[in-house]
BAMAR-683802 format. One record per residue: x, y, z of N, C-alpha, C, O, CB in turn. Coordinates in Angstrom, 3 decimals, padded with zeros to 6 digits. Glycine has a CB too. Layout:
n.east|n.north|n.up|ca.east|ca.north|ca.up|c.east|c.north|c.up|o.east|o.north|o.up|cb.east|cb.north|cb.up
X|Y|Z|X|Y|Z|X|Y|Z|X|Y|Z|X|Y|Z .
...
REM end
This chain:
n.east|n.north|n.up|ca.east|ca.north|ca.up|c.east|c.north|c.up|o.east|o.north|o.up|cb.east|cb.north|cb.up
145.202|134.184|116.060|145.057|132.838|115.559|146.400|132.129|115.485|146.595|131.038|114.948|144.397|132.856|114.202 .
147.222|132.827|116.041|148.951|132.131|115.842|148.950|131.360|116.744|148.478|131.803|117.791|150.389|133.062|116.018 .
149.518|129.736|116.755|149.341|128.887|117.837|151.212|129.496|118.340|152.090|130.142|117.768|148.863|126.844|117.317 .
151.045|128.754|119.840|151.972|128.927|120.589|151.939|127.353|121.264|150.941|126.635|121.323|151.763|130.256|121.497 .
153.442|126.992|121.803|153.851|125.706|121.983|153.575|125.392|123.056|153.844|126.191|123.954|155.004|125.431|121.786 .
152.972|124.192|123.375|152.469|123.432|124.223|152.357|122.370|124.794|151.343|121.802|125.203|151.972|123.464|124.136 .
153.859|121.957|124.846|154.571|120.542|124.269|155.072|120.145|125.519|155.902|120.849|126.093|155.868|120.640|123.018 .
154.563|118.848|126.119|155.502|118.823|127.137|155.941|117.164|126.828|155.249|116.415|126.138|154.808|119.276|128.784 .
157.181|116.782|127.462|157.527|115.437|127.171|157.473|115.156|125.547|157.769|116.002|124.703|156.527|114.488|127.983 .
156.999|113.685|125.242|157.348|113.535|123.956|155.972|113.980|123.227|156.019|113.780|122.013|157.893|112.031|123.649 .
155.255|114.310|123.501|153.947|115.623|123.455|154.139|116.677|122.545|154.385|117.785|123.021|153.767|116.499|124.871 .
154.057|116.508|121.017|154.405|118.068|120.665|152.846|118.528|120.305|152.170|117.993|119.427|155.678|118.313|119.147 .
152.452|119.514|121.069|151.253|120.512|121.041|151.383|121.917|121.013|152.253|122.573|121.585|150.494|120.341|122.097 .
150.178|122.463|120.096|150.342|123.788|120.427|149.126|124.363|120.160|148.411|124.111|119.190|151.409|124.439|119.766 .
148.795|125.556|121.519|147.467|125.985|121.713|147.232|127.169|121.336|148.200|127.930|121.331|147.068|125.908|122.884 .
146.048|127.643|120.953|145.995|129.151|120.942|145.972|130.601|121.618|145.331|131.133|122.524|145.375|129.203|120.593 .
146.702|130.873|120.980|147.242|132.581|121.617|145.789|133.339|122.043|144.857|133.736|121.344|148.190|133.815|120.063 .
146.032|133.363|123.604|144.932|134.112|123.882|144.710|135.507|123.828|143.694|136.099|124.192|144.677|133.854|124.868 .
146.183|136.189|123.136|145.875|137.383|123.038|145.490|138.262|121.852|144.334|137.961|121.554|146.685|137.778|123.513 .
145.870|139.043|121.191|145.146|139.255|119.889|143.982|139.998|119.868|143.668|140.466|120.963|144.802|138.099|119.331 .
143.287|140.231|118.984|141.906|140.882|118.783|141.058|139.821|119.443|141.103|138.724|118.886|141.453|141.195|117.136 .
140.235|139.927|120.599|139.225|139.220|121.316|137.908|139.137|120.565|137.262|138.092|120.644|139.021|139.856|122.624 .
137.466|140.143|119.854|136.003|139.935|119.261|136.396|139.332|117.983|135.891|138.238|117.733|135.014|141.368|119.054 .
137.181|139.826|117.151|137.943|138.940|115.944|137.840|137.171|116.327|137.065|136.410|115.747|139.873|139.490|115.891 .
138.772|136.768|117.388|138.495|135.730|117.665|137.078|135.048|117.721|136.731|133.999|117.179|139.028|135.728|118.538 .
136.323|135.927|118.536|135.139|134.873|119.201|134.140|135.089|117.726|133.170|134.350|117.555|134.185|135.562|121.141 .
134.460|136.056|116.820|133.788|135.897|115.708|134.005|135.247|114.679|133.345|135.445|113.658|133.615|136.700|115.358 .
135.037|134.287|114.757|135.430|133.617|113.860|135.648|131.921|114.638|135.994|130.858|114.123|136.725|134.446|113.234 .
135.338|132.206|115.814|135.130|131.217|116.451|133.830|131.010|115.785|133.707|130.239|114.833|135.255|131.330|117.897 .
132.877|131.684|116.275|131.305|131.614|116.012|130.980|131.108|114.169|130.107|130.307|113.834|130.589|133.486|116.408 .
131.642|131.604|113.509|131.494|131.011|112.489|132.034|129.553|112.239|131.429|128.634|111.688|131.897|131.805|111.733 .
133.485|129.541|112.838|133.758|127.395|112.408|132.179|127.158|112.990|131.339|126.521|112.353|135.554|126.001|113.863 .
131.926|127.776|114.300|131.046|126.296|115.092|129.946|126.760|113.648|129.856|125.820|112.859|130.109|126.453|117.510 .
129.353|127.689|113.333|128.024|127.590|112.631|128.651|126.404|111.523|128.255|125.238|111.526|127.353|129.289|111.876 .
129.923|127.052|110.386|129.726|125.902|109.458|130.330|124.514|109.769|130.233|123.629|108.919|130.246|126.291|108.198 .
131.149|124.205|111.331|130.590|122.797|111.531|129.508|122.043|111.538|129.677|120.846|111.306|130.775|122.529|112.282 .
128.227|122.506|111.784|127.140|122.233|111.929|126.140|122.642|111.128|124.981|122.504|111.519|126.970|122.450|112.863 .
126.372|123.119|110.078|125.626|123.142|108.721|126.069|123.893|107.755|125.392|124.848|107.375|124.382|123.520|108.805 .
127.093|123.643|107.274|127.724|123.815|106.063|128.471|122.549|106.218|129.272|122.203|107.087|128.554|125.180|105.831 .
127.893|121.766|104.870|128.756|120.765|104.210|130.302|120.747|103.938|130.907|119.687|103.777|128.259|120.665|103.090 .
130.818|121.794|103.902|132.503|122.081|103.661|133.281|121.950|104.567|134.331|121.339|104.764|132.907|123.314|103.292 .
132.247|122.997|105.424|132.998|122.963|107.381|133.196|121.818|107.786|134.320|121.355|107.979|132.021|123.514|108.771 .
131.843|121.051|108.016|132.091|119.625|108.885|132.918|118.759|107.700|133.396|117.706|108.122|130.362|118.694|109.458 .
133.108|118.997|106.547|134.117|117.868|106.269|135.048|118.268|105.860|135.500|117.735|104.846|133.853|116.922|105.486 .
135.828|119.517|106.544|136.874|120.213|106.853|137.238|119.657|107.849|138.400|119.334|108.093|136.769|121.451|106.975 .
136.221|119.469|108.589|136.607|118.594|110.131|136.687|117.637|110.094|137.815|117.143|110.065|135.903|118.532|111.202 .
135.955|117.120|110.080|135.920|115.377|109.295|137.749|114.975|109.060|138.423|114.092|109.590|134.857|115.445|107.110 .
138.155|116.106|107.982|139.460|115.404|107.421|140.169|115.969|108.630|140.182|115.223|109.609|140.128|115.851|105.729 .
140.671|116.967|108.733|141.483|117.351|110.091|141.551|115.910|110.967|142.505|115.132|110.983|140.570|118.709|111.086 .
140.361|115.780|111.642|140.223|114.250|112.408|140.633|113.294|112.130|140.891|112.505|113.039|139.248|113.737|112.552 .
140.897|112.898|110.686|141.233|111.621|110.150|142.847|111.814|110.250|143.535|110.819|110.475|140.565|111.316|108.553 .
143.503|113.197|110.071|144.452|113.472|110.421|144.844|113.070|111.832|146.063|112.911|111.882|144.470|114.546|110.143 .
144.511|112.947|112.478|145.181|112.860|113.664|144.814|113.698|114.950|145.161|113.370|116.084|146.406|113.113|113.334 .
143.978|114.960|114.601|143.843|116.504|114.973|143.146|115.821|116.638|142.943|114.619|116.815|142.497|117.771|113.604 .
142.951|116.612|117.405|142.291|116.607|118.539|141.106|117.498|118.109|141.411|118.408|117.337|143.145|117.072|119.762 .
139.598|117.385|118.526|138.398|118.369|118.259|138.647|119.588|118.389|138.138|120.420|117.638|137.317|118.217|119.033 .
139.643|119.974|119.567|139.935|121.621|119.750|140.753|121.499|118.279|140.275|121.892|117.214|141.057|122.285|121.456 .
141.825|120.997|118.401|142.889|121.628|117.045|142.388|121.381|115.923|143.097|121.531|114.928|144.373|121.029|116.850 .
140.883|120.886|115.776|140.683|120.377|114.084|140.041|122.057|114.106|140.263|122.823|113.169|139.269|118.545|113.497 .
139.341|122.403|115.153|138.509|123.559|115.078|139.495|125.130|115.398|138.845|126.170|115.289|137.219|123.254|116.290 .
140.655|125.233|115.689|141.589|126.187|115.021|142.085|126.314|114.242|142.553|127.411|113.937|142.234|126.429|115.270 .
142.330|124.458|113.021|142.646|124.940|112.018|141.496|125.697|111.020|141.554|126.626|110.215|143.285|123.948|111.526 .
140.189|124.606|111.612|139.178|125.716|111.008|139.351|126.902|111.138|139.755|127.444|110.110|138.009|125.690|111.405 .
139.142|127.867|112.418|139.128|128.836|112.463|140.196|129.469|111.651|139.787|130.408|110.969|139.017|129.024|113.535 .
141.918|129.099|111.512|142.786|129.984|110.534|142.435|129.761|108.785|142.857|130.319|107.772|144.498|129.522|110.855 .
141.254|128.437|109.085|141.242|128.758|107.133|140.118|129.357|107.086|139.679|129.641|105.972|141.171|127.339|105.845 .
139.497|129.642|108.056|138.122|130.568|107.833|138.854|132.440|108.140|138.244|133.431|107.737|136.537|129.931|109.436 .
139.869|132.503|108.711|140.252|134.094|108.698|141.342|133.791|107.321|140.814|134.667|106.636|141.158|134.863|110.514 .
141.908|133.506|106.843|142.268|133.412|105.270|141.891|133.348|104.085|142.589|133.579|103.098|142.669|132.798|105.051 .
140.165|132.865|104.113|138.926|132.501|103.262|138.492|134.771|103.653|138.769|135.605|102.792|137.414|130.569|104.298 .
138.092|135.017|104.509|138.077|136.255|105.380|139.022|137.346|104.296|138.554|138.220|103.567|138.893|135.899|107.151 .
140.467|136.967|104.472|141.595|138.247|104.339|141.897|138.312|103.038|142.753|139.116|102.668|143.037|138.107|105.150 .
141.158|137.368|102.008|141.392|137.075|100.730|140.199|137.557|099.984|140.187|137.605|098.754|141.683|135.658|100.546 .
139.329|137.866|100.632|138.103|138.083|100.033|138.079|139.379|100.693|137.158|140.061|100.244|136.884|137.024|100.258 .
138.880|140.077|101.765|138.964|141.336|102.026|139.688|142.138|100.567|139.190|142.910|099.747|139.814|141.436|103.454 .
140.975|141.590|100.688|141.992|141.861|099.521|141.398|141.794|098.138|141.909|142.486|097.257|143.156|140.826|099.552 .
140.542|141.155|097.912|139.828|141.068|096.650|138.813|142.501|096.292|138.788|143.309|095.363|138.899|139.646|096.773 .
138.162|142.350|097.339|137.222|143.750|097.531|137.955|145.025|097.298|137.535|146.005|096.682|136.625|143.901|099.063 .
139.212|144.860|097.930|139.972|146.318|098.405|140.635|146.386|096.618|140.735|147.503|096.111|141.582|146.133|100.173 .
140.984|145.320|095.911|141.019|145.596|095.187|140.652|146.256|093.632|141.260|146.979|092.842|141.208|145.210|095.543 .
139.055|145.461|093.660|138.115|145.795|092.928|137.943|147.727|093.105|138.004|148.687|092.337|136.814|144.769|093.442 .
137.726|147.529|094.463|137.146|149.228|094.685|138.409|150.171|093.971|138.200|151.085|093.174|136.963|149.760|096.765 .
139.866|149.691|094.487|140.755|150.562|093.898|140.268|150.744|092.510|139.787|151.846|092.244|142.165|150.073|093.972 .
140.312|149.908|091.652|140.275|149.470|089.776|138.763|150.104|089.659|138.275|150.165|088.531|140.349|147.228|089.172 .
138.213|150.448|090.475|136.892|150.962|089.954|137.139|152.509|090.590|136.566|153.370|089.923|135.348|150.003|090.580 .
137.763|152.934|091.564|137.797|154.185|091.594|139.329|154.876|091.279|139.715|155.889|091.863|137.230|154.488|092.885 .
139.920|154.340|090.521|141.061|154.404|089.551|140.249|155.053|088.030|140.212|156.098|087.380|141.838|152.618|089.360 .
139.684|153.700|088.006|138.737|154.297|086.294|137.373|155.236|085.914|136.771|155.654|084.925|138.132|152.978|085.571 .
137.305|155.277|087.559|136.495|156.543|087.393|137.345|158.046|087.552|137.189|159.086|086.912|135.312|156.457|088.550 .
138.124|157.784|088.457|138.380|159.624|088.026|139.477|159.139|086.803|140.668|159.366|087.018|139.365|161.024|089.693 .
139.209|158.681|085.923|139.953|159.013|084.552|138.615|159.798|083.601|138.824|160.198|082.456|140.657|157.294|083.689 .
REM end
């Protein structure tokens, strides 16, 4: 999900790294498009991106990096709980 530069002339752009975990990607691809299109948060996640300035591809990678951060935070949360619960059990 790390963009890379894509800038030419007075053009500053930057596209996404096609390399990386491939199913990671297209599964988190698959989710912006679902909650663009029906989840209220998504499309006016997009919505604002757009009003920003964004192009449709770049409003929908920033989706995609706040949907793998929404993802790695709620991983970290889990991983944590389980520690604090199997911490206080073998006491």
């Amino acid at each position: 999900m790390s963009p890379i530069p894509a800038s030419s002339g007075t053009t500053i752009r930057h596209r996404l790294n096609r390399g990386g975990n491939r199913q990671l990607n297209r599964a988190l691809f698959t989710i912006a498009m679902v909650q663009a299109q029906w989840d209220g948060q998504g499309s006016a996640y997009l919505a604002r991106k757009r009003a920003e300035g964004k192009t449709p591809p770049e409003a929908r990678r920033c989706l995609m990096r706040h949907l793998a951060g929404v993802a790695y935070r709620a991983m970290v949360a889990d991983a944590q709980v389980r520690n604090t619960t199997h911490m206080s059990g073998a006491a």
